[in-house]
C-alpha positions in Angstrom: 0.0 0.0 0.0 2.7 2.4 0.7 4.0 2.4 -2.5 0.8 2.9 -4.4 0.4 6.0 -2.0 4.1 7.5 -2.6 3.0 7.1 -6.7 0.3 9.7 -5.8 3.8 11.6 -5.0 5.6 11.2 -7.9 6.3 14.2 -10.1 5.5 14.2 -14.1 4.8 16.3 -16.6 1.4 17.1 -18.4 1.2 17.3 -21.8 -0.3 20.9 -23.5 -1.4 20.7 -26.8 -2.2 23.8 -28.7 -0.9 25.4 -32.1 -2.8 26.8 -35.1 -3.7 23.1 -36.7 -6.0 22.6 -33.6 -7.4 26.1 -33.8 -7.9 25.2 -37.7 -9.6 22.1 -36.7 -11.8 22.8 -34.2 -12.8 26.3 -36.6 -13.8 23.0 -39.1 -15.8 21.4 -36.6 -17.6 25.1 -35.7 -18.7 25.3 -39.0 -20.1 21.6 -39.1 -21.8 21.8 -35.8 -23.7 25.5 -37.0 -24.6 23.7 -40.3 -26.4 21.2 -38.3 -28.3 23.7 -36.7 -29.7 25.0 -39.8 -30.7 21.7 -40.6 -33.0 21.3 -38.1 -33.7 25.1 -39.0 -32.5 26.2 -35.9 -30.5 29.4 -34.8 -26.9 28.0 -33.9 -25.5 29.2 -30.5 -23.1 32.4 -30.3 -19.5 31.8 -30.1 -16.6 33.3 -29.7 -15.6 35.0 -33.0 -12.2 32.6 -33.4 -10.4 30.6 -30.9 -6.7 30.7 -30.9 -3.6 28.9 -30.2 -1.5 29.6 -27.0 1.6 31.2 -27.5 4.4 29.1 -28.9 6.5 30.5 -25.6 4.1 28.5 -23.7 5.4 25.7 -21.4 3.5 22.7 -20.7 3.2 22.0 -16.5 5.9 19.7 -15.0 6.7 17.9 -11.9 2.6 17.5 -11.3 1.8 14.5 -9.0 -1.1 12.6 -9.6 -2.2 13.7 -6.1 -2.3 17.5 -7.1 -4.6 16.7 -10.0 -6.7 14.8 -7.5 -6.6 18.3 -5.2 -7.5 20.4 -8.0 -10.4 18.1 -9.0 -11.8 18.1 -5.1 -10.9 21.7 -4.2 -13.0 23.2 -7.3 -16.3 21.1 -6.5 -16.4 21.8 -2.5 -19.1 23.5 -3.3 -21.1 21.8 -5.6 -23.9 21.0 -3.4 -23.8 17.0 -4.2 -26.6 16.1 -2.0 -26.8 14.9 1.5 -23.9 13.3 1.6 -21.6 16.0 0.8 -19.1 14.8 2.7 -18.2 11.8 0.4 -19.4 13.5 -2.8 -17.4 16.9 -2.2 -14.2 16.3 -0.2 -13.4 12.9 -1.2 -14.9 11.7 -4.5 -11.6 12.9 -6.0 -10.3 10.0 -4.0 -11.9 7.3 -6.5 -9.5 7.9 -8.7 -6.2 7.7 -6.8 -5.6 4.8 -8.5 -6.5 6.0 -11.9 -3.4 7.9 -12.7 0.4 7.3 -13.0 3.4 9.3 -13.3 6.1 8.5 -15.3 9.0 10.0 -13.5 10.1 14.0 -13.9 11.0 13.6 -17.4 7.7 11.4 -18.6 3.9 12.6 -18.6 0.8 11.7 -16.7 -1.2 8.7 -17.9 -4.2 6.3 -17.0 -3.0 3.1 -15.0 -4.2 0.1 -15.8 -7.2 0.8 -13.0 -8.1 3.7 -14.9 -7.9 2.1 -18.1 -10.1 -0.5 -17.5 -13.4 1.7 -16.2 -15.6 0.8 -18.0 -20.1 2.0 -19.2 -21.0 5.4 -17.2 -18.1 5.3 -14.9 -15.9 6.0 -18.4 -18.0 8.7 -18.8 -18.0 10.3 -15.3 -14.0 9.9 -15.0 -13.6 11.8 -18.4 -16.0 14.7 -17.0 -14.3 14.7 -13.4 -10.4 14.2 -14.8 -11.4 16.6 -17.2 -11.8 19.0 -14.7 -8.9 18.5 -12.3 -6.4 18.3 -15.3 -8.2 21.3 -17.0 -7.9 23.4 -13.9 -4.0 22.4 -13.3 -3.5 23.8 -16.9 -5.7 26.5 -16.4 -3.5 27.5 -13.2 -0.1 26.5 -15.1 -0.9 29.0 -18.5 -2.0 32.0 -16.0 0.5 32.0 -13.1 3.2 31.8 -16.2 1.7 35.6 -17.8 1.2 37.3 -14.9 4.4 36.9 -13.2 3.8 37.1 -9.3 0.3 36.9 -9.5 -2.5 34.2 -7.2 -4.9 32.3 -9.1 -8.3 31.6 -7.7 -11.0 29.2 -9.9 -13.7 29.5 -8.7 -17.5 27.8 -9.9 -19.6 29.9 -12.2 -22.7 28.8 -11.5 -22.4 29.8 -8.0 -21.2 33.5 -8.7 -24.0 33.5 -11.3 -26.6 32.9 -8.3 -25.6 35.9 -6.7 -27.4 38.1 -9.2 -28.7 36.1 -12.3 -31.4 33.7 -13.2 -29.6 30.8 -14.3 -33.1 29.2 -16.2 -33.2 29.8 -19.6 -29.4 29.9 -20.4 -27.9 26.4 -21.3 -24.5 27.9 -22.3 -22.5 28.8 -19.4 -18.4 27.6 -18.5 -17.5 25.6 -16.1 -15.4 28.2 -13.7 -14.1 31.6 -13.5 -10.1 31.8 -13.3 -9.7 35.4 -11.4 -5.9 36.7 -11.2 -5.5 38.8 -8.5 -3.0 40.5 -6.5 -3.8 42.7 -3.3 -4.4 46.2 -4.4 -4.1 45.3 -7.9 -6.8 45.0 -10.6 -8.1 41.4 -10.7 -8.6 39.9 -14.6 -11.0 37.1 -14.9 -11.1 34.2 -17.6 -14.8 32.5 -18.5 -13.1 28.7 -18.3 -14.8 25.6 -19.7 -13.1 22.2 -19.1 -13.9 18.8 -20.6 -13.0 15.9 -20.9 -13.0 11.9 -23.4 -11.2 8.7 -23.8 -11.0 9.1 -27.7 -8.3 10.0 -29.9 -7.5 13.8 -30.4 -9.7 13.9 -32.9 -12.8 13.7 -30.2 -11.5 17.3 -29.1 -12.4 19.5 -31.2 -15.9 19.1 -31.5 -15.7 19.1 -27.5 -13.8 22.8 -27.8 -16.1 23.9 -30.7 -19.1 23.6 -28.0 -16.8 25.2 -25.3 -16.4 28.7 -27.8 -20.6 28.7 -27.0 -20.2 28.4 -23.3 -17.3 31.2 -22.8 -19.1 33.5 -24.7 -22.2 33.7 -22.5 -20.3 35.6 -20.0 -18.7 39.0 -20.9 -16.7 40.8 -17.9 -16.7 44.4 -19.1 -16.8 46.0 -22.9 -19.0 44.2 -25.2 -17.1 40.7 -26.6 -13.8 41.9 -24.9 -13.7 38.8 -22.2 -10.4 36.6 -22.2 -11.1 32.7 -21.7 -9.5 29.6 -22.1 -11.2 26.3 -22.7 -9.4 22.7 -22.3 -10.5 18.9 -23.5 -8.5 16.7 -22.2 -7.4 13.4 -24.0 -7.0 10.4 -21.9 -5.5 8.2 -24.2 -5.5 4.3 -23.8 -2.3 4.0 -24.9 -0.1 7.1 -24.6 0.0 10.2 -22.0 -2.8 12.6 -20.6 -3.4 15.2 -23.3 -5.0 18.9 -22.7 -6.1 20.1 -25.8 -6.2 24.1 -25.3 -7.4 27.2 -27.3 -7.5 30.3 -25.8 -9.9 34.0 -26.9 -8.0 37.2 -26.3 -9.5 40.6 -25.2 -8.7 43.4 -22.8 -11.9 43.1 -20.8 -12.6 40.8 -18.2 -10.8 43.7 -15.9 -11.9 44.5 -12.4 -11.3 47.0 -10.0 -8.9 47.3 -6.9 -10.9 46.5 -4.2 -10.1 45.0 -0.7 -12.4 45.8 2.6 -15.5 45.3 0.8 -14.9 41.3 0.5 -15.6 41.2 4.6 -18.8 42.5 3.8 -21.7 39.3 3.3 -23.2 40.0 0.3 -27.1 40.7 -0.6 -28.8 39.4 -3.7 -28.5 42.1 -6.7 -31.0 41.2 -9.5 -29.4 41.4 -12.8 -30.7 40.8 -16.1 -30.4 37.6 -17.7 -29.0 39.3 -20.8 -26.0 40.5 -22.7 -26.2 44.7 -24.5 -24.5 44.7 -27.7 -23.7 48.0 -28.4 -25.6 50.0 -31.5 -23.8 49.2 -34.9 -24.5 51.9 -37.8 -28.2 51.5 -38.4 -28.4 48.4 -35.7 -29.4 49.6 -32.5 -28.5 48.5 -28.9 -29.3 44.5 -28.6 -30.1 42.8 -25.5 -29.2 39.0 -25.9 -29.6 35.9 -23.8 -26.4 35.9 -21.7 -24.5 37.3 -18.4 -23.1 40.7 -18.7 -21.1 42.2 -16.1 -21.7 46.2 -16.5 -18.3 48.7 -15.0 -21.3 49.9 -12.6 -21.4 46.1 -11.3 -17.5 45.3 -11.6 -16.8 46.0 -7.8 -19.6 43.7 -6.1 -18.5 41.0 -8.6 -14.8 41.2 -7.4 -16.8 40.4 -3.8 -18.6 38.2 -5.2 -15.8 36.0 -6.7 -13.4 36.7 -3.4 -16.1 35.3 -0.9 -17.5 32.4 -3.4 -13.3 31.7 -3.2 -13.3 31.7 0.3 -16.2 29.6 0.8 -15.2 26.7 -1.5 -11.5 26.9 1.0 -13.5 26.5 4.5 -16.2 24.0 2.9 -13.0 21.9 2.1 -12.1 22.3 6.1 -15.5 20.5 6.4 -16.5 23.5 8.6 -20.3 23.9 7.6 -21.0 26.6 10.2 -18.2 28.7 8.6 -19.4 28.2 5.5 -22.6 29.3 5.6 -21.7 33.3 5.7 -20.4 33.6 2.7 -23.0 32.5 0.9 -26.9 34.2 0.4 -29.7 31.8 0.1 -29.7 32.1 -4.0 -26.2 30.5 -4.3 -26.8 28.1 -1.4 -26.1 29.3 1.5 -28.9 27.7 4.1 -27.2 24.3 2.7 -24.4 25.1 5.2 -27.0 25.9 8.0 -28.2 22.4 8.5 -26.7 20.2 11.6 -24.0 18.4 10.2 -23.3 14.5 10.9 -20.0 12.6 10.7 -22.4 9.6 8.5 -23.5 11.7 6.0 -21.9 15.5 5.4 -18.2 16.3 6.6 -17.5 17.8 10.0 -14.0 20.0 10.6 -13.3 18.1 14.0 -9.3 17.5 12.9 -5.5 18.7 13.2 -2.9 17.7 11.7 0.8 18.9 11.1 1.6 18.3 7.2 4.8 19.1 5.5 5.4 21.5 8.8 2.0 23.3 8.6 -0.6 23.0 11.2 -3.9 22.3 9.5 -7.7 21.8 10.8 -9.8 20.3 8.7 -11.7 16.7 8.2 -11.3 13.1 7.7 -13.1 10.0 5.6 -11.8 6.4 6.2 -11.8 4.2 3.4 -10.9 0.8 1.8 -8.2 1.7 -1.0 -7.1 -2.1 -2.7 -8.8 -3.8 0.3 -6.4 -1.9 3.0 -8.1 0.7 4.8 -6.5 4.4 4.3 -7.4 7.7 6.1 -7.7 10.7 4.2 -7.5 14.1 5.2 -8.7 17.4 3.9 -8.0 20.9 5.5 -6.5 24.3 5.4 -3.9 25.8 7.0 -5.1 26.6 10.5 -3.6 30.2 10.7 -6.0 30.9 6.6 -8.7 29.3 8.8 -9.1 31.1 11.6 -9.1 34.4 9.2 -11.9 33.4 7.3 -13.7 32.0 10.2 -13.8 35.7 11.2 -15.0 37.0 7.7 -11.4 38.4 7.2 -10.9 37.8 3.5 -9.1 40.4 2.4 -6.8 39.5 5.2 -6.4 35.7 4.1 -5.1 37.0 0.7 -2.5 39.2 1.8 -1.9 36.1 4.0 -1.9 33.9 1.1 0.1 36.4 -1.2 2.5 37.1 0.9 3.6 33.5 1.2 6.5 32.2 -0.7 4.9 29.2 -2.4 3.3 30.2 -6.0 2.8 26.9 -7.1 0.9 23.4 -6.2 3.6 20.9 -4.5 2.9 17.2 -3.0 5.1 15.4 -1.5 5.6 12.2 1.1 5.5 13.3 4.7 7.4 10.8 6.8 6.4 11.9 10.0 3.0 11.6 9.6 3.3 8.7 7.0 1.5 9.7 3.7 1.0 11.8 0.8 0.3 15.1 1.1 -0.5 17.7 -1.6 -0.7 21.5 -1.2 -2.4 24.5 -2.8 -1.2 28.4 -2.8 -4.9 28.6 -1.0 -3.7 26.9 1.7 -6.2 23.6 1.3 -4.5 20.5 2.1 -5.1 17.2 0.6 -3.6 13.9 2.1 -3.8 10.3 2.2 -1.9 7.7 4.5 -2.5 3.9 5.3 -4.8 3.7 8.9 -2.4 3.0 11.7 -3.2 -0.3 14.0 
């Protein structure tokens, strides 16, 4: 068991596809999909005008352990209210797939172990989506903390920013998750992100990123078709490495003001219309369009509203329903958190642990991994905690700023004997064989 658990551990690299041939293709597989709309003489969905290849400067991320991906995957659906038993669903259904992935030493790439390669009906399905996600999110991370030098990274889930202020009936298209790049006193920039996910060949990508273009444009941050977004399908081959397939749309909106003792603040419920205003062309007047449109006059409460849905997904990872519960209204969820919470069925921030020298509160889940039983652990730092227990946001990213480490890292802890991954947010993810 121990050595399945120090694999979680091992560093590898992730393999970033991009380049004008997959822009070209996934153009071709625009134009097919819109053709079949008119078909069935229907109106095809708004896109973004042209996706586009990442700069050829671009790196692809390295030394990521199958364990970070895992933390990436459960940190961005803490919140994604799962049912009554959110404890297993939110915290730890990462978990199932801690044997689905393998790492191939610091100069090889991530790819499916034979476990994961041999899922097979509606679980193939679901491990795409979720894998999707957490490899999606790692590259989404990766690409942003590499252009803006110095800078956090926050992803966040849309629909529960959208609840804040919009209707979400009525508009299918919407991404998956907001990347917001922020630095204490510094304008944030946010990226609309969609991430999916298959088990085909490459080809299976590019209709997948042809119906991503449709979701990132139902959000614009600012001037009229100015938002930045990226949007990932991610390859898990059979046979060779992990791929992300990535296109990116460029623009100079998406900005948002500096803004800092406003995030302490709990938010109220700001109706917005369920609509996007095109600007007056020539003879073509103003257009209101099915969409999200974040106006200059809203920019500042959406910075809030991003910050404390942030902070919310880190202490709902703690298990901490109680502190939970203020930063979210009842729209985006909120009396969810202000139920009594039971160790059977939802998770309950009753634990401490010292990981890779940081003391960290959070909660537990025991499980059978290969027939041995395994503890796992999920948590923040307890110095983050105990600032966003107090509302103190805008204190806990200074905090988180200010500290040295920019980047994901996992590694074995020997004292407490396990694997132990950690984000620049302070959430901690580990896993260790249950002691007699």
């Amino acid at each position: 068991m121990e050595k399945i658990l120090r694999g979680l551990v091992e560093p590898s690299s992730v393999a970033l596809s991009s380049g004008e041939g997959l822009a070209g293709k996934v153009e071709s597989a625009v134009a097919k999909d819109d053709v079949r709309y008119k078909e069935k003489r229907q109106d095809p969905p708004r896109r973004k005008p042209r996706l586009l290849s990442l700069p050829a400067t671009q790196s692809s991320p390295s030394g990521v352990a199958p364990l970070s991906v895992l933390h990436a995957l459960g940190r961005s659906i803490s919140l994604d209210k799962q049912g009554s038993a959110r404890g297993l669903a939110e915290h730890w259904g990462c978990l199932k797939y801690a044997l689905a992935l393998e790492a191939r030493g610091e100069d090889g790439y991530s790819v499916l172990s034979e476990e994961g390669r041999s899922t097979q009906r509606q679980h193939k399905t679901v491990q795409a989506h979720e894998l999707g996600v957490g490899f999606g999110v790692v590259a989404a991370e990766h690409i942003l903390r590499e252009r803006y030098r110095g800078h956090r990274v926050s992803v966040v889930p849309v629909e529960t920013v959208l609840r804040a202020g919009w209707p979400l009936t009525g508009n299918r298209y919407r991404p998956r998750f907001f990347a917001e790049v922020w630095k204490p006193g510094e304008q944030a920039i946010v990226f609309p992100i969609v991430c999916k996910g298959h088990h085909g060949r490459s080809s299976s990508s590019y209709p997948q990123l042809a119906s991503a273009s449709a979701h990132v444009e139902a959000v614009h941050i600012g001037p009229w078709n100015k938002t930045p977004s990226l949007v990932f399908s991610t390859e898990l081959s059979m046979k060779g490495p992990v791929v992300v397939h990535a296109l990116h749309a460029d623009g100079d909106g998406g900005i948002l003001p500096v803004q800092e003792e406003e995030m302490n603040v709990r938010l109220r419920y700001r109706p917005m219309p369920p609509q996007i205003m095109k600007p007056a062309e020539g003879p073509h007047p103003e257009e209101g369009m099915l969409g999200f449109h974040v106006l200059p006059r809203d920019a500042e409460w959406f910075r809030c509203v991003l910050a404390r849905v942030d902070a919310a997904g880190a202490v709902a990872f703690t298990g901490d329903n109680q502190a939970t519960a203020p930063y979210l209204i009842k729209q985006q969820g909120g009396h969810n958190y202000t139920r009594q919470s039971h160790a059977v069925t939802s998770s309950v921030r009753d634990m401490e642990h010292t990981l890779l020298g940081i003391h960290c509160v959070g909660t537990e889940h025991i499980f059978r991994l290969n027939g041995e039983r395994v503890e796992a652990f999920s948590g923040l730092a307890s110095d983050l905690f105990e600032l966003l227990s107090g509302l103190r946001v805008n204190k806990y990213r200074r905090e988180v700023d200010a500290r040295q480490e920019q980047n994901p890292y996992a590694k074995w802890d020997e004292s407490w004997g396990g694997a132990v991954s950690v984000r620049p947010d302070g959430s901690v993810l580990a896993i260790r064989r249950l002691r007699a």
